[in-house]
PASEBA-1860 file (N, C-alpha, C; in nm, 3 decimals):
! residues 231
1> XXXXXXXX> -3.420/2.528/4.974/-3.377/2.495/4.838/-3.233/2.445/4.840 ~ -3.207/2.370/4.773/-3.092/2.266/4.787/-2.996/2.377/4.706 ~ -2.870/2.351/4.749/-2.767/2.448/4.697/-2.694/2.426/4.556 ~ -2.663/2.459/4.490/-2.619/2.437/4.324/-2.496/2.386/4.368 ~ -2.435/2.281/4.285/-2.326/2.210/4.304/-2.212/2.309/4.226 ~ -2.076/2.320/4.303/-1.992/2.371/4.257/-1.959/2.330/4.112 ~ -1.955/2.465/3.985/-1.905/2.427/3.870/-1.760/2.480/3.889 ~ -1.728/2.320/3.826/-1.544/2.277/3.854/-1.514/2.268/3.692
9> XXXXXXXX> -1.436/2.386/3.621/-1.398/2.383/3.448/-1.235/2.308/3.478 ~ -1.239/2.225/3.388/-1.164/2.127/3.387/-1.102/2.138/3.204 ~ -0.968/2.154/3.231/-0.863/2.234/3.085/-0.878/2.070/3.001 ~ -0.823/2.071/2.869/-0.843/1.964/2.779/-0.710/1.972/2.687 ~ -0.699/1.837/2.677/-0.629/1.839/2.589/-0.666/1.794/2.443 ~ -0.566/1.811/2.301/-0.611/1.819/2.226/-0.532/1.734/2.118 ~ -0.557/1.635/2.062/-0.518/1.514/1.959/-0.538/1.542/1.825 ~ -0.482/1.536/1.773/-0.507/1.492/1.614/-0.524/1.347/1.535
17> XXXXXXXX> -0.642/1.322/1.514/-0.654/1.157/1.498/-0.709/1.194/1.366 ~ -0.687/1.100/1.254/-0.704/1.045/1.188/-0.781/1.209/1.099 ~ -0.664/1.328/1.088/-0.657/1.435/0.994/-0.801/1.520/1.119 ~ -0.817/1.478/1.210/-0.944/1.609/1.264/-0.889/1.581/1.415 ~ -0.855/1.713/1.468/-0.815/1.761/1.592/-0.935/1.725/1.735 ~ -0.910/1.645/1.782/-0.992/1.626/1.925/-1.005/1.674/2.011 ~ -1.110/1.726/2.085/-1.033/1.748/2.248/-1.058/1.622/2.326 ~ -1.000/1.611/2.422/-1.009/1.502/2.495/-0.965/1.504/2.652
25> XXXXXXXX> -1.031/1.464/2.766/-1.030/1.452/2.918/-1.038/1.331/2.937 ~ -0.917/1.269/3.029/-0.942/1.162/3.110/-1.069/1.170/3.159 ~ -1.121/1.028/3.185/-1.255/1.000/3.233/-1.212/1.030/3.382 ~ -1.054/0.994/3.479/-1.081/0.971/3.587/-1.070/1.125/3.628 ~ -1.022/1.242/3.595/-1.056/1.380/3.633/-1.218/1.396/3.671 ~ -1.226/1.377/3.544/-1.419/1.435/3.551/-1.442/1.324/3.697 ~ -1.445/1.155/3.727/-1.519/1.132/3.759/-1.485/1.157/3.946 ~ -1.338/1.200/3.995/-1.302/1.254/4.081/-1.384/1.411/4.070
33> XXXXXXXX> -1.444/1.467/4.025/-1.471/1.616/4.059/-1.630/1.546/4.059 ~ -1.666/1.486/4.011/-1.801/1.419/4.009/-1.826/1.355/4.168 ~ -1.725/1.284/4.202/-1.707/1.190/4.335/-1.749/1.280/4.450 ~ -1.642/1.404/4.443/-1.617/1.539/4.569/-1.731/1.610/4.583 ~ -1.846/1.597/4.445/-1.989/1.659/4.479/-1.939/1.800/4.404 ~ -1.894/1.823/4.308/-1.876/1.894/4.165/-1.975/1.893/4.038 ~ -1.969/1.948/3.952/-2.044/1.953/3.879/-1.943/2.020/3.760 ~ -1.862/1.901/3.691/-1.745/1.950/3.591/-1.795/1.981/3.480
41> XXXXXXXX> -1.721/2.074/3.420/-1.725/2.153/3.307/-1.607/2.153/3.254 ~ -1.666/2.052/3.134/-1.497/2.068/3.028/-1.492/2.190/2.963 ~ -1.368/2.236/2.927/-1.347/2.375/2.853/-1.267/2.363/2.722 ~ -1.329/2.346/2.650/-1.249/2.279/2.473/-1.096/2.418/2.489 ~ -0.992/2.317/2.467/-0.889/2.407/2.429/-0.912/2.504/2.286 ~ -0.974/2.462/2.226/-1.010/2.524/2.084/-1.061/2.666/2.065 ~ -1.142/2.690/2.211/-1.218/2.824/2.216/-1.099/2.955/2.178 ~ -1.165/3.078/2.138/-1.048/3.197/2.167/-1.075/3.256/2.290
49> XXXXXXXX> -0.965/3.299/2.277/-0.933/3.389/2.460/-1.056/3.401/2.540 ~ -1.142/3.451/2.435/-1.231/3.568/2.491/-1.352/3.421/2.600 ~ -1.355/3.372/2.508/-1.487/3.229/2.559/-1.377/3.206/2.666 ~ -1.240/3.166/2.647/-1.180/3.052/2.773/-1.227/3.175/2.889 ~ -1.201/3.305/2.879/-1.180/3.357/3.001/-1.371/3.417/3.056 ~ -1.460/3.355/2.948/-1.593/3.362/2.993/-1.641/3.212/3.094 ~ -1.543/3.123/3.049/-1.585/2.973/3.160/-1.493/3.015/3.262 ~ -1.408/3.067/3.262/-1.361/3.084/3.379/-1.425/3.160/3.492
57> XXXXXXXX> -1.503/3.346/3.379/-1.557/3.390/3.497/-1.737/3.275/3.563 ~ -1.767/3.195/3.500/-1.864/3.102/3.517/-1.884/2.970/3.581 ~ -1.749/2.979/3.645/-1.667/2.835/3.706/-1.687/2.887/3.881 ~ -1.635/2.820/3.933/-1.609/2.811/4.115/-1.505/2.807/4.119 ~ -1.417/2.663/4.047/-1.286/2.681/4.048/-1.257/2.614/3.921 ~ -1.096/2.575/3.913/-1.011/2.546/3.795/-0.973/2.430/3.823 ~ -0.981/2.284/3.754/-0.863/2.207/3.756/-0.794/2.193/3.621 ~ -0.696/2.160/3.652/-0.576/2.186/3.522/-0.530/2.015/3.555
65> XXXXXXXX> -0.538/1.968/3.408/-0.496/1.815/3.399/-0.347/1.860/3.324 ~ -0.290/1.727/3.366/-0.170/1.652/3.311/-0.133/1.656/3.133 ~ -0.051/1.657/3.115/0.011/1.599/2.906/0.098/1.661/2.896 ~ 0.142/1.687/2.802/0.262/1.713/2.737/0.347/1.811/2.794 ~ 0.421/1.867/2.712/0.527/1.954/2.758/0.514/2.091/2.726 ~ 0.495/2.225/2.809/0.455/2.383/2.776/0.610/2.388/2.695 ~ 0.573/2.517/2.623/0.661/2.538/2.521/0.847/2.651/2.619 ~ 0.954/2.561/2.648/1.033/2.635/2.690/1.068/2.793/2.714
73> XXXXXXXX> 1.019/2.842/2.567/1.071/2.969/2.577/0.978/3.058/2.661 ~ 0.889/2.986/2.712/0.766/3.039/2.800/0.836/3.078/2.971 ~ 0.958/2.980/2.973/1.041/3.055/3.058/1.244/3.055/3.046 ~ 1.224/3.099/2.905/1.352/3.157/2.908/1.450/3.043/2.830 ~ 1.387/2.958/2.799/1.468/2.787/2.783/1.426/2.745/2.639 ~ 1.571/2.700/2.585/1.554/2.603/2.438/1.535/2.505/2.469 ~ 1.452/2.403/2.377/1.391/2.273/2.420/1.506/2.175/2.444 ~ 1.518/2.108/2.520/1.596/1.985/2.538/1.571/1.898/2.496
81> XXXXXXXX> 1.632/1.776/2.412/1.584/1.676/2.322/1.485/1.564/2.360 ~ 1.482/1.593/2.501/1.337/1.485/2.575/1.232/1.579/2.566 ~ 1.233/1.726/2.576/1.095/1.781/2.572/1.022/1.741/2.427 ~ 0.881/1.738/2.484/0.755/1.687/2.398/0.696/1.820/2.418 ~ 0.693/1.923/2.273/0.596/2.034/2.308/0.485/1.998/2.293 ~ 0.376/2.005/2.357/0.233/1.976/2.357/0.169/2.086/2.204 ~ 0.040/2.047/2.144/-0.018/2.141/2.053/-0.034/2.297/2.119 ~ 0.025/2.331/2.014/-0.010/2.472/2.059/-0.124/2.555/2.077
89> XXXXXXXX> -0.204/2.450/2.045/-0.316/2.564/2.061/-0.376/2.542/2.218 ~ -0.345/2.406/2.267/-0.392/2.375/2.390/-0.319/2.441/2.487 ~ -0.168/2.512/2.466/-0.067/2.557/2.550/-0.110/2.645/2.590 ~ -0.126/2.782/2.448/-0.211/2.878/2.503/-0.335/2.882/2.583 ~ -0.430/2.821/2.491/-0.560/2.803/2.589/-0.515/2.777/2.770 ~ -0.441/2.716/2.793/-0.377/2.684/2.932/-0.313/2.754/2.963 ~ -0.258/2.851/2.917/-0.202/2.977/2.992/-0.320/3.056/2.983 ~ -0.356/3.091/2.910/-0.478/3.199/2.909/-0.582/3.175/3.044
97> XXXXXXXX> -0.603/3.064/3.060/-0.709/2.997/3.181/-0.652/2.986/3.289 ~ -0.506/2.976/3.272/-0.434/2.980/3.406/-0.424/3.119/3.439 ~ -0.415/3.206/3.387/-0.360/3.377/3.391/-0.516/3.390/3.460 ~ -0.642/3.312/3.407/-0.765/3.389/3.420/-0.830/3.369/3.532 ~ -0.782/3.260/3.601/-0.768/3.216/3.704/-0.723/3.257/3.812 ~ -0.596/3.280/3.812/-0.524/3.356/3.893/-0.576/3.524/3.894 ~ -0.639/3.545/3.838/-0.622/3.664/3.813/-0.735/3.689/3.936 ~ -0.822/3.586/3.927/-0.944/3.610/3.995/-0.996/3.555/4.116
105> XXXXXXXX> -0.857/3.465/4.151/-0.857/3.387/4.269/-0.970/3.304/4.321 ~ -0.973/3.230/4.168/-1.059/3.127/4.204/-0.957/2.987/4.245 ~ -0.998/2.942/4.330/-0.949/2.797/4.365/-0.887/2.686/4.269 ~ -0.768/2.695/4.294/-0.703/2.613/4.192/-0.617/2.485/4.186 ~ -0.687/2.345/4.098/-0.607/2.246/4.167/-0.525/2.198/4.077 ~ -0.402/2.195/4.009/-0.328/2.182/3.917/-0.233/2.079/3.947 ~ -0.259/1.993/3.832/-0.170/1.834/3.858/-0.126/1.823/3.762 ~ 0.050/1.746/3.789/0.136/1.693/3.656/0.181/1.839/3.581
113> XXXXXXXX> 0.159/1.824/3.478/0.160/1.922/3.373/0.128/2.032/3.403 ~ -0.038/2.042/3.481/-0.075/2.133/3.545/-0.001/2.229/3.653 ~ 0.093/2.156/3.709/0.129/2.176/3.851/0.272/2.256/3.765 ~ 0.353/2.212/3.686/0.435/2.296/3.586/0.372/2.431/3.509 ~ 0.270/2.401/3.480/0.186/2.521/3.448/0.179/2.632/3.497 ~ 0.148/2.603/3.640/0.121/2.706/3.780/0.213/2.785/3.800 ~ 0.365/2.717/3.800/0.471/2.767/3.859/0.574/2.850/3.732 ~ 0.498/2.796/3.597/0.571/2.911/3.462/0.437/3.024/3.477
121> XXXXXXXX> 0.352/3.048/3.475/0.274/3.153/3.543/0.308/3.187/3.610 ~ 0.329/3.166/3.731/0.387/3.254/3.846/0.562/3.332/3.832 ~ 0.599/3.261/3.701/0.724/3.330/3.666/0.878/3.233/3.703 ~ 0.845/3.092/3.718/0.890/2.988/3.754/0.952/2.957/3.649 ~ 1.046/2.873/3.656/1.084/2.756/3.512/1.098/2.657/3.584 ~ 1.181/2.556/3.470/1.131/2.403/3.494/1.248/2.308/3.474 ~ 1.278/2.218/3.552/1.396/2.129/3.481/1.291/2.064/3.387 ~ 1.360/2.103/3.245/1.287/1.993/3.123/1.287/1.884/3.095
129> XXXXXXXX> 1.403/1.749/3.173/1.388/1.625/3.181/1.445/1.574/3.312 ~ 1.384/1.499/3.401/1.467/1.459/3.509/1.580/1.311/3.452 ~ 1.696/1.339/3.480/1.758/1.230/3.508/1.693/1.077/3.522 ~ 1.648/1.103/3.638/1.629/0.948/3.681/1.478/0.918/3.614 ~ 1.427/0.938/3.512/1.297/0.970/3.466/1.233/0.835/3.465 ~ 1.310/0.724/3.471/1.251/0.574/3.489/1.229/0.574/3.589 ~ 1.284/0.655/3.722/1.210/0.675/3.829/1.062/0.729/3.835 ~ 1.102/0.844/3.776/0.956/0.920/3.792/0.903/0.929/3.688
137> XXXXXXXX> 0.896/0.874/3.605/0.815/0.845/3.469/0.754/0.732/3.464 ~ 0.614/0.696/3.405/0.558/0.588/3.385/0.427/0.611/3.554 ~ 0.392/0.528/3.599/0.286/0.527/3.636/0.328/0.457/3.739 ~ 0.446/0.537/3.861/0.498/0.488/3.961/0.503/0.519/4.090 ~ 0.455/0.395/4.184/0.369/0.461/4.335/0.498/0.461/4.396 ~ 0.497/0.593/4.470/0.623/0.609/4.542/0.590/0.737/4.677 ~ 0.701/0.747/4.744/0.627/0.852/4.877/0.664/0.993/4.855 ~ 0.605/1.077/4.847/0.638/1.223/4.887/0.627/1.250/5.061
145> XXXXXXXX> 0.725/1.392/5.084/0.676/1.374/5.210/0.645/1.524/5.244 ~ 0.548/1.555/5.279/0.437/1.682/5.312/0.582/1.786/5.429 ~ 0.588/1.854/5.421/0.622/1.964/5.495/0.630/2.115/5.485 ~ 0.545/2.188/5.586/0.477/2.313/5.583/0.343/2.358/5.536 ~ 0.336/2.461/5.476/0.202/2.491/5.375/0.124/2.481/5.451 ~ 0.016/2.449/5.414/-0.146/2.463/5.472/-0.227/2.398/5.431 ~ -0.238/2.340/5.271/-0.374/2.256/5.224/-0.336/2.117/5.290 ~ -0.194/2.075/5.188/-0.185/1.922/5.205/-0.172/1.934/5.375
153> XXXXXXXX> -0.138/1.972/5.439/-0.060/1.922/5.580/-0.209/1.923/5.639 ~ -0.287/1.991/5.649/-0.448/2.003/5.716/-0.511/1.838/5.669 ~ -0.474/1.819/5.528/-0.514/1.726/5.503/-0.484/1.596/5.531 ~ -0.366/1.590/5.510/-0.257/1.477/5.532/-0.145/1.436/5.663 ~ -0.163/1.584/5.753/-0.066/1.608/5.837/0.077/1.588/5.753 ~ 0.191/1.627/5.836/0.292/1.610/5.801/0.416/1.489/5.814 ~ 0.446/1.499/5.685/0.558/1.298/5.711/0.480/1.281/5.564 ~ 0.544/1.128/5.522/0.552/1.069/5.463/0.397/1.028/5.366
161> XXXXXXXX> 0.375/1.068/5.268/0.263/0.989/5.200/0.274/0.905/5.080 ~ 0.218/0.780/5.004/0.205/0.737/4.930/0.159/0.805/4.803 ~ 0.161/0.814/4.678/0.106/0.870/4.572/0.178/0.773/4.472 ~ 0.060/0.804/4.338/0.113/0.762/4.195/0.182/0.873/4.090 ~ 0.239/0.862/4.040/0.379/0.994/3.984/0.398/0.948/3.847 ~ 0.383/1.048/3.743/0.406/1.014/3.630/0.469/1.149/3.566 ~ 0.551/1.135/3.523/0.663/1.272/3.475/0.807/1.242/3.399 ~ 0.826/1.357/3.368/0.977/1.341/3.346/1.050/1.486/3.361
169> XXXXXXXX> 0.946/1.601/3.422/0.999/1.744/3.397/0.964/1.782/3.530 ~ 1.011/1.887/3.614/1.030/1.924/3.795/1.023/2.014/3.758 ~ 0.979/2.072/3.889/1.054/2.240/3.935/1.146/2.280/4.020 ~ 1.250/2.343/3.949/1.404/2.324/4.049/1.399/2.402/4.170 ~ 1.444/2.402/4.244/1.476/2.497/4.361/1.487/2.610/4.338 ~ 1.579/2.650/4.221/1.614/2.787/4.236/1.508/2.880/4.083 ~ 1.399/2.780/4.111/1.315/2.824/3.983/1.130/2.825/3.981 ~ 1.141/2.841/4.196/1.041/2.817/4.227/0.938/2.950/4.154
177> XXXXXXXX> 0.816/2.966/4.122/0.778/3.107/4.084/0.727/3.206/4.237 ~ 0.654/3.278/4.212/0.669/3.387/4.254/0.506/3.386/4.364 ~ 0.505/3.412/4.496/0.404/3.357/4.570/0.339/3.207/4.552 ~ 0.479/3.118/4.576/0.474/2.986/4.561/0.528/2.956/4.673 ~ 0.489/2.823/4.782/0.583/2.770/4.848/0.605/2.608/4.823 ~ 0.699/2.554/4.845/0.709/2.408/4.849/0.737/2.327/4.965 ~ 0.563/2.214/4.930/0.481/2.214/5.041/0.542/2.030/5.025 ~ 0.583/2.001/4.952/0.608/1.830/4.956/0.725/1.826/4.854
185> XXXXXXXX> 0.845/1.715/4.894/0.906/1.627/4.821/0.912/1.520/4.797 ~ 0.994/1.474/4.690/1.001/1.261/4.651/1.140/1.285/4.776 ~ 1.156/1.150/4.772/1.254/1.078/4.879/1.375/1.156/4.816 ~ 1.414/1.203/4.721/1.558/1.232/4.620/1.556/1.389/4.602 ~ 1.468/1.431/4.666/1.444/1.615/4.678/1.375/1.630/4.560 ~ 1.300/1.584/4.466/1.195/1.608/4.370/1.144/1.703/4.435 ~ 1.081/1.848/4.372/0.951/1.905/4.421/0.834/1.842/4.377 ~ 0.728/1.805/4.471/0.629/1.732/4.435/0.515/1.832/4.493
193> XXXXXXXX> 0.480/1.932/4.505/0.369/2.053/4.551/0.419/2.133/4.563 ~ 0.360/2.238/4.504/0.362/2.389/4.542/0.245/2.444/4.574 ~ 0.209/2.520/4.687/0.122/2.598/4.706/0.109/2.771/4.750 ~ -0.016/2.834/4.712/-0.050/3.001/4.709/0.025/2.985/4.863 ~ 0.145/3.077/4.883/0.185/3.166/5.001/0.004/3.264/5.097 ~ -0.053/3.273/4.994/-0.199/3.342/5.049/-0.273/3.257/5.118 ~ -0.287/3.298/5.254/-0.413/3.200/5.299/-0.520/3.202/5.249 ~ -0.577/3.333/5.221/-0.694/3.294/5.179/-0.756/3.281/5.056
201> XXXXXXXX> -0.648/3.148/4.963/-0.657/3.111/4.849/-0.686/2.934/4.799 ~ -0.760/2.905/4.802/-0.705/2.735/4.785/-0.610/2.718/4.574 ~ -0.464/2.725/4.639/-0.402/2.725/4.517/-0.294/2.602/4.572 ~ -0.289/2.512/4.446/-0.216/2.363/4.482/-0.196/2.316/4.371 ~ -0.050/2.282/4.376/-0.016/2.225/4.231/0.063/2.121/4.246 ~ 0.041/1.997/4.237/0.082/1.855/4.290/0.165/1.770/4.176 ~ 0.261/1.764/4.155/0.292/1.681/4.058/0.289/1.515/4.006 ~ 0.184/1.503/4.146/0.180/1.310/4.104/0.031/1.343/4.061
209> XXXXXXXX> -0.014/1.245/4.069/-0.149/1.225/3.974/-0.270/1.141/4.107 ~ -0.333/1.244/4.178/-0.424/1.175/4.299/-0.578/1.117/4.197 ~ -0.586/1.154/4.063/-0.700/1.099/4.025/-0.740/1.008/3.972 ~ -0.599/0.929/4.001/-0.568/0.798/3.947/-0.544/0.719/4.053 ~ -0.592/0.731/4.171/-0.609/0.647/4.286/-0.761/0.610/4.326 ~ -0.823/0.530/4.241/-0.927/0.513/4.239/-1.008/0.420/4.327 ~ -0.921/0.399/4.413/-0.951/0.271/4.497/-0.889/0.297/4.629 ~ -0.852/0.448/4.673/-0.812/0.503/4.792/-0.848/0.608/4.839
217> XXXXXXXX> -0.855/0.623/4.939/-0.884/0.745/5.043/-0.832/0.880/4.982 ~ -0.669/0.883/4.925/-0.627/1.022/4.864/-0.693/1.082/4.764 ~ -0.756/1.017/4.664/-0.823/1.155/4.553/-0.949/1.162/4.632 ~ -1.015/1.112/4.713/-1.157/1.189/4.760/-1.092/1.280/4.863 ~ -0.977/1.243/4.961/-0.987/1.337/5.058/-0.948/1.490/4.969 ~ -0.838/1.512/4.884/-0.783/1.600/4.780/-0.890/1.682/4.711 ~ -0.938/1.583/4.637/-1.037/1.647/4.558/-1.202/1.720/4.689 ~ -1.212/1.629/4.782/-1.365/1.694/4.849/-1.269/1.821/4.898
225> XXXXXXX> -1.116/1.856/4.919/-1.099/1.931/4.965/-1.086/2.098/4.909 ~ -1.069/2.031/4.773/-1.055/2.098/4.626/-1.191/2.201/4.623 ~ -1.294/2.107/4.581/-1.452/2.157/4.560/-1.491/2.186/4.688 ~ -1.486/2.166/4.814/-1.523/2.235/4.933/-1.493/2.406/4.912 ~ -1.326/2.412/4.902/-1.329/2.552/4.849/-1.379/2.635/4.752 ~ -1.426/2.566/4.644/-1.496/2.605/4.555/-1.608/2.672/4.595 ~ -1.684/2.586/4.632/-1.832/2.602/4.698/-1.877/2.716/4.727
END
């Protein structure tokens, strides 16, 4: 009997159009967890606690997408006039799923937003706007370069890789969270990954965007490596 495809719950974000609240997922998330041999499951930010943390126990693993900005005081910080707080109701829902997650050590692949997510959970904060943000803002291919850790380097070996990067908010050095290591930088000391100190965890939080490489080798090798652990 053929084996059930890993269910991969995939977080949402949430719009207000035209007076009625949306949820909404990039198509290229779903169709990267679709690609790796997944079987995604969106999780409406809208649910209460109790449902988010029932897809979670019903999932394999977690991916956590990209948007807006978590709410500062979540680690200690008044907003800075570039932060964009994201809806609140999607913030929570994303902490709640991230807490539920972690809690249960399911496999976790957290990008962008996500990857900021990971590391204010783990008890982290955040620079709230980078400087050079025309650098790293907008939808710009540039190199990180892999050193230490265990997922990316197995994957990628270590040195120099290509990626697409869209941001304007980091995680500083002295604000890494707590059973986190940092596994890649941009050319300018950006943190660009953090990953679970636990081996036997697949936890990865990437701040460029691999599911928007739709026409390269990096989001299948990432992502089959993602849902392999799942499995």
């Amino acid at each position: 009997m053929k084996n059930p495809l890993p269910v991969i719950g995939i977080s949402s974000d949430l719009k207000l159009e035209e007076g009625r609240l949306r949820v909404r997922v990039p198509v290229d998330y779903i169709d990267a967890v679709v690609e790796a041999g997944g079987l995604p499951l969106i999780i409406p930010a809208t649910l209460p606690p109790e449902l988010l943390r029932e897809h979670v126990a019903r999932c394999d693993g977690i991916l956590f997408m990209g948007g807006e900005d978590y709410p500062p005081d979540w680690y200690g910080q008044t907003p800075h006039p570039k932060t964009q707080i994201m809806h609140p109701v999607r913030a929570a829902a994303d902490r709640e799923l991230m807490q539920a997650a972690l809690s249960r050590g399911l496999p976790v692949l957290a990008i962008c937003g996500g990857h900021q997510l990971l590391n204010i959970a783990c008890g982290g904060t955040l620079i709230q706007h980078v400087e050079n943000a025309t650098e790293h803002g907008g939808s710009n291919v540039h190199t990180v370069t892999i050193r230490g850790g265990r997922i990316l380097r197995k994957l990628f070996g270590e040195g120099p890789i290509q990626i697409i990067s869209h941001h304007h908010q980091a995680v500083p050095d002295d604000g890494v969270g707590d059973g986190l290591i940092v596994t890649a930088r941009a050319d300018d000391g950006t943190i660009e990954a953090l990953e679970g100190a636990d081996p036997k965890t697949f936890l990865l939080g990437v701040q460029w965007h691999p599911e928007r490489d739709r026409e390269g080798q990096h989001r299948k090798t990432l992502f089959r490596a993602f849902v392999r652990a799942s499995a």
